[in-house]
Z-matrix of the N, CA and C atoms (Angstrom, degrees):
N
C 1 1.432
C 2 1.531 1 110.01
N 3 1.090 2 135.88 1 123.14
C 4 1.314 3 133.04 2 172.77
C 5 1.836 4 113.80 3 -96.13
N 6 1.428 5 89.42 4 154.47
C 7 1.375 6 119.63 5 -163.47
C 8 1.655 7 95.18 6 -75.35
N 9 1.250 8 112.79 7 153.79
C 10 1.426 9 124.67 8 162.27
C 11 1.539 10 122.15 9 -127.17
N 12 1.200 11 121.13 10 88.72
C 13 1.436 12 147.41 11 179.18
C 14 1.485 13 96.05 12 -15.02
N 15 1.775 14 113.16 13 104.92
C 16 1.711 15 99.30 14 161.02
C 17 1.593 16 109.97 15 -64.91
N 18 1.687 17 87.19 16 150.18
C 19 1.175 18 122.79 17 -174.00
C 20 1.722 19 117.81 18 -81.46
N 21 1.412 20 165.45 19 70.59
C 22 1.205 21 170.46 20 142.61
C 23 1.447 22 92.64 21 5.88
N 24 1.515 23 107.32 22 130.22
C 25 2.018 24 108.53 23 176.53
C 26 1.829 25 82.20 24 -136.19
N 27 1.155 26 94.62 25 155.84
C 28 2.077 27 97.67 26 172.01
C 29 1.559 28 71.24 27 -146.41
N 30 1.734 29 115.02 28 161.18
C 31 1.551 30 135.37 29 -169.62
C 32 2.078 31 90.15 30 -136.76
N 33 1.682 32 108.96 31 105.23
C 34 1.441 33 109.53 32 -171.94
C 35 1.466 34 84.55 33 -124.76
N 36 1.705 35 100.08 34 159.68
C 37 1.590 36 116.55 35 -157.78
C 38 1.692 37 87.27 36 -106.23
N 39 1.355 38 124.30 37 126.14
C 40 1.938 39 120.37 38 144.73
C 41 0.979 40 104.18 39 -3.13
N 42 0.784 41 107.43 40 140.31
C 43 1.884 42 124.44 41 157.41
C 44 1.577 43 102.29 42 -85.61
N 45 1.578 44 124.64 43 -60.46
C 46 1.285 45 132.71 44 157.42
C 47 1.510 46 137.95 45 -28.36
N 48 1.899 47 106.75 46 -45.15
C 49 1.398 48 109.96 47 178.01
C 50 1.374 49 110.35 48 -148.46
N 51 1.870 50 132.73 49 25.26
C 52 0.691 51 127.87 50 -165.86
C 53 1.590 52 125.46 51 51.26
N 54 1.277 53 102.52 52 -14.68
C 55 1.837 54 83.42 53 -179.27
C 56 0.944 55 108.35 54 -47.88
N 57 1.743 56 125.60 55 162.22
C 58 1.186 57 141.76 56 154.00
C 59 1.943 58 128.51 57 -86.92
N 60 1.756 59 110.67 58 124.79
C 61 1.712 60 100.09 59 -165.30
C 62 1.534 61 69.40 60 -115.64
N 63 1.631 62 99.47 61 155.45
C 64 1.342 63 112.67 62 139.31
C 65 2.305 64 130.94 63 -84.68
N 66 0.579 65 111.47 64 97.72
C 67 1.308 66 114.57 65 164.78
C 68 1.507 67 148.06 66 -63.35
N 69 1.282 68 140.06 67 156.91
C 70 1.385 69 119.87 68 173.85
C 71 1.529 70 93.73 69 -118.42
N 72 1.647 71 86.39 70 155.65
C 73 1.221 72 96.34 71 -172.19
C 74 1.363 73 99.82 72 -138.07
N 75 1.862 74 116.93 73 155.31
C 76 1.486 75 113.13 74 168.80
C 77 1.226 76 128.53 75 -65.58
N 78 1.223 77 122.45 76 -11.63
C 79 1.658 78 106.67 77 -176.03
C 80 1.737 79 100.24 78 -157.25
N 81 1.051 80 130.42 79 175.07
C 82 1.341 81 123.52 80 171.69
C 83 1.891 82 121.16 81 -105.21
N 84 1.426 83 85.09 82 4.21
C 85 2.038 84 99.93 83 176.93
C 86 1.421 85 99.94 84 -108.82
N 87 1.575 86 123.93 85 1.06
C 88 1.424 87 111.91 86 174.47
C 89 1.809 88 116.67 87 -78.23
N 90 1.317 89 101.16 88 143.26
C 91 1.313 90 103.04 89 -177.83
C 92 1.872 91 101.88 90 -90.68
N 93 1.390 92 94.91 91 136.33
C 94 2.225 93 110.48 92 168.52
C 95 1.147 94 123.49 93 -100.19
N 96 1.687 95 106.62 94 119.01
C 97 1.491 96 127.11 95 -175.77
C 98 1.517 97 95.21 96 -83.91
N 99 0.894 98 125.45 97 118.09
C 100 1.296 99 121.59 98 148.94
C 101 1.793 100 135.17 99 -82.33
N 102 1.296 101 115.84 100 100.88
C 103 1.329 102 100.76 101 -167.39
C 104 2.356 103 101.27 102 -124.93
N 105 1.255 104 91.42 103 161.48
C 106 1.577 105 117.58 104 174.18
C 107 1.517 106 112.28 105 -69.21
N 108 1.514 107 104.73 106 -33.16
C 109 1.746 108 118.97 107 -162.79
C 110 1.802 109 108.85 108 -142.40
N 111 1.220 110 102.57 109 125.75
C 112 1.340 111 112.55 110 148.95
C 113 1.387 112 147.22 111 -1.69
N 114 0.824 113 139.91 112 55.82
C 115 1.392 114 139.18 113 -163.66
C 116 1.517 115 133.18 114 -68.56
N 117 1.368 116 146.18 115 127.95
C 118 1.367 117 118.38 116 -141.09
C 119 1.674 118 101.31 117 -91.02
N 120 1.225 119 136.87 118 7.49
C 121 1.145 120 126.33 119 162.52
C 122 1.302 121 113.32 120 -147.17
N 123 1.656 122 140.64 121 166.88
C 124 1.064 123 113.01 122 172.32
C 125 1.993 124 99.68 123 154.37
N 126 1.407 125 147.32 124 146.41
C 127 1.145 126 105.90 125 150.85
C 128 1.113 127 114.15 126 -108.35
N 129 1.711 128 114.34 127 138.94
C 130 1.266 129 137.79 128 170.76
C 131 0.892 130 117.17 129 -126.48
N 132 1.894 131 104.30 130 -172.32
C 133 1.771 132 120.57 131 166.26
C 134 1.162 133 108.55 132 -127.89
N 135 1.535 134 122.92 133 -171.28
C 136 0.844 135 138.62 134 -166.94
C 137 1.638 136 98.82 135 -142.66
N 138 1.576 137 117.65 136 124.75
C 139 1.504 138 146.11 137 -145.17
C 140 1.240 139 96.92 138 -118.94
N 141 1.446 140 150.90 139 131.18
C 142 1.264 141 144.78 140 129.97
C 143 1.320 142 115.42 141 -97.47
N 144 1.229 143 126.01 142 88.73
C 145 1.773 144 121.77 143 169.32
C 146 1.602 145 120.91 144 -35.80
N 147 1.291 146 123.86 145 167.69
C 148 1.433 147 135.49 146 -173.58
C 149 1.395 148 99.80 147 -68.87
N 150 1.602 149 116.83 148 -26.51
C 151 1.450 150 109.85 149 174.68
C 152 1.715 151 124.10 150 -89.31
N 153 1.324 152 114.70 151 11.16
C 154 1.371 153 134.19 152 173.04
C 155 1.716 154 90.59 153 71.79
N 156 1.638 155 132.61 154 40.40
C 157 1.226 156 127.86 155 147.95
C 158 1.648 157 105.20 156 -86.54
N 159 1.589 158 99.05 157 142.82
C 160 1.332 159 106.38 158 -163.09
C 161 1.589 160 95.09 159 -109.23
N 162 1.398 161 141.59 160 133.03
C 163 1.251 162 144.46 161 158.73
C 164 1.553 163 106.02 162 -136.85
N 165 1.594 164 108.14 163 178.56
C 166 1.417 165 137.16 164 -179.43
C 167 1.104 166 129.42 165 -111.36
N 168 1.351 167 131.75 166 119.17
C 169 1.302 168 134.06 167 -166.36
C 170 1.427 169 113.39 168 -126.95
N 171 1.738 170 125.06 169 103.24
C 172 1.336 171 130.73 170 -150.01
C 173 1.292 172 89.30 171 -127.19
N 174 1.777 173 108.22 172 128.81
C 175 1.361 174 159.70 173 174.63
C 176 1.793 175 106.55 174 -71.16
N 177 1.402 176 106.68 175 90.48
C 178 1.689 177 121.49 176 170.36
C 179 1.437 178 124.23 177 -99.47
C-alpha cells in the first residue's frame, strides 16, 4: 500500500481585501512573506483570493 505524503496548508489574509485563502506550503517551520508584488528571486507562490486579487506568498 503506498503512503501519501501529508500535505502542509497555512490560511493567509489579501493584502488587497483581507479575504482569507488557504494555501500549501512546504514545511510547517517555514516562515510567510506576504507581498502585493513579485519579487525577483525567492521561493514562492502565487495566491488568487476569492476576490480574483492576485498576490505572493514567499516561504522563509
Amino acid at each position: 500500500m503506498a503512503t501519501i505524503p501529508r500535505q502542509e496548508t497555512a490560511t493567509v489574509s489579501c493584502p488587497h481585501c483581507e479575504r482569507e485563502t488557504t494555501i500549501s506550503i512546504p514545511d510547517d517551520d517555514v516562515d510567510l512573506e506576504i507581498r502585493r508584488s513579485v519579487a525577483l528571486y525567492g521561493d514562492h507562490t502565487t495566491v488568487v483570493c476569492p476576490a480574483d486579487h492576485e498576490f505572493w506568498v514567499y516561504f522563509c
